[in-house]
C-alpha positions as CSV (number, residue, x, y, z in Angstrom):
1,X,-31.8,33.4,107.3
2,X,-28.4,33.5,105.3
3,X,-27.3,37.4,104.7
4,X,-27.0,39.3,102.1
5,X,-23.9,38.9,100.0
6,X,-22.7,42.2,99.7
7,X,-22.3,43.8,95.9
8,X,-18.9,44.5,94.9
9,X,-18.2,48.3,94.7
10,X,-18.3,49.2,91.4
11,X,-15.5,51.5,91.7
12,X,-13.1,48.9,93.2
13,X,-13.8,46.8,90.1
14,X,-13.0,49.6,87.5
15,X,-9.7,50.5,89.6
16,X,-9.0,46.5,89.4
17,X,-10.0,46.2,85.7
18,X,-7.8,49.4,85.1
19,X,-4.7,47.7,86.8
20,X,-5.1,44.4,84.7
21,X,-5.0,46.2,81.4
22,X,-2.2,48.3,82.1
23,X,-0.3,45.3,83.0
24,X,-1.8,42.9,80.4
25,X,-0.4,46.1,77.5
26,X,2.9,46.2,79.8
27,X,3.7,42.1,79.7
28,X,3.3,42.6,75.3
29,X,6.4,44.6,75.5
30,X,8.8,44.0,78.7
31,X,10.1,41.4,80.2
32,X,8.2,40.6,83.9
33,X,11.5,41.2,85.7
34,X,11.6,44.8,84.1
35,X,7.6,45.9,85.0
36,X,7.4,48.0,88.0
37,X,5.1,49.2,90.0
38,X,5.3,52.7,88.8
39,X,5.1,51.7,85.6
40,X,2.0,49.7,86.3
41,X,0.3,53.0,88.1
42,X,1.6,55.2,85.5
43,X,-0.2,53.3,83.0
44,X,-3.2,52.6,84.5
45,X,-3.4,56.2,85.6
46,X,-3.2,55.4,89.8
47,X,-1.0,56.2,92.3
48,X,0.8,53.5,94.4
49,X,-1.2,53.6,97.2
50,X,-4.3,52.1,94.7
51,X,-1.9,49.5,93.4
52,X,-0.8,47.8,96.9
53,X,-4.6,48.5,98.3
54,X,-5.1,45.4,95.3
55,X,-2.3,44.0,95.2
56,X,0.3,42.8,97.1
57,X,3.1,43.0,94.3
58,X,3.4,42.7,90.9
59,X,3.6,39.3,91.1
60,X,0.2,38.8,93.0
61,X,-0.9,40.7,89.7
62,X,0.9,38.0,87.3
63,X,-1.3,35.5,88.7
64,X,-4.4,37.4,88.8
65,X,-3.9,38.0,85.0
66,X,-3.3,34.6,84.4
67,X,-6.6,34.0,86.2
68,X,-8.3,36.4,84.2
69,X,-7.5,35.1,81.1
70,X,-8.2,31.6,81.6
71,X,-11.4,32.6,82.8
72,X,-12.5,34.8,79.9
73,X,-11.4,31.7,77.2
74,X,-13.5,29.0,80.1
75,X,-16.8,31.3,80.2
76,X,-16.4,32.4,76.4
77,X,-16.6,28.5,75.5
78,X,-18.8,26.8,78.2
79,X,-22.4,27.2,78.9
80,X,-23.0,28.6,82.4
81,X,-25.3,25.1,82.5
82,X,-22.4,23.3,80.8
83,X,-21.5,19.6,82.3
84,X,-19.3,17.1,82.5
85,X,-19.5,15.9,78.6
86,X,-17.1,15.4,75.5
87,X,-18.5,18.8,74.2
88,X,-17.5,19.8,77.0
89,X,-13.9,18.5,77.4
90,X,-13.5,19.4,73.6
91,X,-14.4,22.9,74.7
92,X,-12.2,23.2,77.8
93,X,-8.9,21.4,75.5
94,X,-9.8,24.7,73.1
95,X,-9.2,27.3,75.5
96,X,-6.0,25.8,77.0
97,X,-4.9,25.5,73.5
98,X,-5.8,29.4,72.8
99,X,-4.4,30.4,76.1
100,X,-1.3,29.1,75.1
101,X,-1.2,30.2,71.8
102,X,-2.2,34.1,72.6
103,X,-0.2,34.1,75.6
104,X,3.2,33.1,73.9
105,X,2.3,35.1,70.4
106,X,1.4,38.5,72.8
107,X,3.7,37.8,75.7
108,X,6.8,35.1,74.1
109,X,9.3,36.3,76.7
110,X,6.8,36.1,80.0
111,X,5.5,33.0,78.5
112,X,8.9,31.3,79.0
113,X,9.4,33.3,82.0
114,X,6.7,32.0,84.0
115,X,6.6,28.8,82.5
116,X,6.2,27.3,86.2
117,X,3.7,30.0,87.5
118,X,1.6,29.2,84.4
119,X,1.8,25.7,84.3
120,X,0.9,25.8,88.2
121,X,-1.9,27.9,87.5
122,X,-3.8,26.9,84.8
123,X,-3.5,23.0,85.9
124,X,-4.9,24.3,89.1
125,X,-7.8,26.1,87.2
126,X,-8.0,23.2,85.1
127,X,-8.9,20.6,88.3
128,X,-11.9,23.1,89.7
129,X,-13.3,23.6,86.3
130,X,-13.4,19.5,85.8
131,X,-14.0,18.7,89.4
132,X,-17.5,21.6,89.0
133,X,-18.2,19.8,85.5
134,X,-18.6,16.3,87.3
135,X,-20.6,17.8,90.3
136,X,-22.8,18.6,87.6
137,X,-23.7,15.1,87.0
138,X,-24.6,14.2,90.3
139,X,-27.4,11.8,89.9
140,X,-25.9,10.1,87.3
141,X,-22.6,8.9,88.2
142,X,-21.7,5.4,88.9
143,X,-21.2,3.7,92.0
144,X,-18.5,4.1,93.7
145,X,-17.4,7.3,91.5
146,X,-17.5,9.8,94.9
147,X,-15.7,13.5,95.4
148,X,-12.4,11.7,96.1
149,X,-13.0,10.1,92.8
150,X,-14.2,13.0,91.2
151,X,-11.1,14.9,92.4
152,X,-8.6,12.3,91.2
153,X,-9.9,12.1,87.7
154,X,-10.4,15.9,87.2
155,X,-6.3,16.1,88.3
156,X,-5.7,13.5,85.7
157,X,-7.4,15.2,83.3
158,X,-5.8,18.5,84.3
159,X,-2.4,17.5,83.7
160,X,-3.6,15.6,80.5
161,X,-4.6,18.5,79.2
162,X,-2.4,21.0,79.7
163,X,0.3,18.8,78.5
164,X,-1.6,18.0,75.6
165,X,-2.2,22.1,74.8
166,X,1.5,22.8,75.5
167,X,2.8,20.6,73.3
168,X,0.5,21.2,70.5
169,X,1.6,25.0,71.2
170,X,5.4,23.9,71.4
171,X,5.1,21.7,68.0
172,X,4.0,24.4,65.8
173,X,0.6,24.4,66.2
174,X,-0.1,22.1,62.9
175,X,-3.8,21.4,64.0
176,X,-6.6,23.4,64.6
177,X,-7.5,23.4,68.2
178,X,-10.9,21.7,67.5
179,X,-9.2,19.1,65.4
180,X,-7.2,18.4,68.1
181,X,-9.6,18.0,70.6
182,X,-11.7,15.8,68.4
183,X,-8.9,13.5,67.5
184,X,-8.0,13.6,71.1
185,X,-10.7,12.6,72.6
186,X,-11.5,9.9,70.0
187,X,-8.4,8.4,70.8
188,X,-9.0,8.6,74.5
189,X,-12.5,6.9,74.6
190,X,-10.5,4.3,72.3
191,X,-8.4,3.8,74.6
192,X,-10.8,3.5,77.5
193,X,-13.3,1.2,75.6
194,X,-10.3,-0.9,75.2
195,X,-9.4,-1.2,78.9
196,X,-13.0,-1.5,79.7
197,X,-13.4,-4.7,77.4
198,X,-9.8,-6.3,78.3
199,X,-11.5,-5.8,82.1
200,X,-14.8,-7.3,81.6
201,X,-14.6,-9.5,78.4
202,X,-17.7,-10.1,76.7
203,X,-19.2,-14.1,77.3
């Protein structure tokens, strides 16, 4: 018999959520290199004892923000159900886009800052939510198409897009997000359908 997951204490998650807004207010107006930790507990209304029984540093916190976020745009667009899908992949191209927008209109100056961290992160991210996405589909995928698979085209698609989000973001936004994805992923199944026929030519 498999035990019982404990529940998280509902106090350590309002301390948590307490520490995320203070620094997600903080990042609007300073610069990451100027945030300290008292300013952190000052805001979120802790002493530092609280803070590093969280967190190791304020850092720790920048990526746990970054994790938040993401998250919130992932869960607000995909059903908990959701699979691997063009809905789907138009959804998840979406968010990245709206991550990137809010987070460089809200935060411009930690947006450039962290430009590694983030792109790190959310490619990261990016790779599980695919990689789940495809597990999804199980009992329908194609020979040969295992984890390893799975794994390598969810990276692919990772990098895809979050390149494609960032440089919608960096060009001035001049699309709609959906519009994007749409056009995107048009062009992409193109593309494939092209490869697919040049591969296996029709007798």
């Amino acid at each position: 018999m498999q035990p019982q997951e404990e529940k998280p204490d509902p106090r350590v998650l309002r301390t948590r959520q307490l520490i995320l807004d203070a620094f997600r207010s903080l990042i609007q107006t300073k610069d990451l290199k100027d945030i300290t930790v008292g300013d952190i507990t000052e805001r979120a209304t802790i002493n530092r004892a609280t803070f590093y029984a969280h967190y190791a540093d304020k850092y720790e916190l920048m990526d746990a923000t970054l994790t938040t976020m993401f998250w919130e745009g992932i869960q607000g667009k995909l059903q908990c159900h959701a699979e691997f899908s063009r809905s789907s992949l138009a959804s998840i191209v979406v968010t990245v886009c709206e991550f990137h927008r809010d987070l460089s209109t809200h935060c411009l100056k930690n947006y450039e800052a962290t430009g590694p961290l983030l792109e790190k992160k959310v490619k990261a991210l990016l790779q599980e939510v695919l990689f789940q996405l495809m597990r999804q589909r199980d009992a329908r995928r194609p020979a040969g198409f295992d984890e390893a698979t799975a794994c390598a085209v969810s990276t692919m698609l990772a990098w895809s897009i979050y390149g494609l989000a960032y440089a919608w973001n960096a060009d001035g936004r001049r699309v709609p997000p959906a519009e994007l994805a749409e056009t995107s992923l048009t062009a992409l199944a193109h593309v494939v359908a092209g490869i697919v026929m040049a591969e296996h030519p029709a007798v």
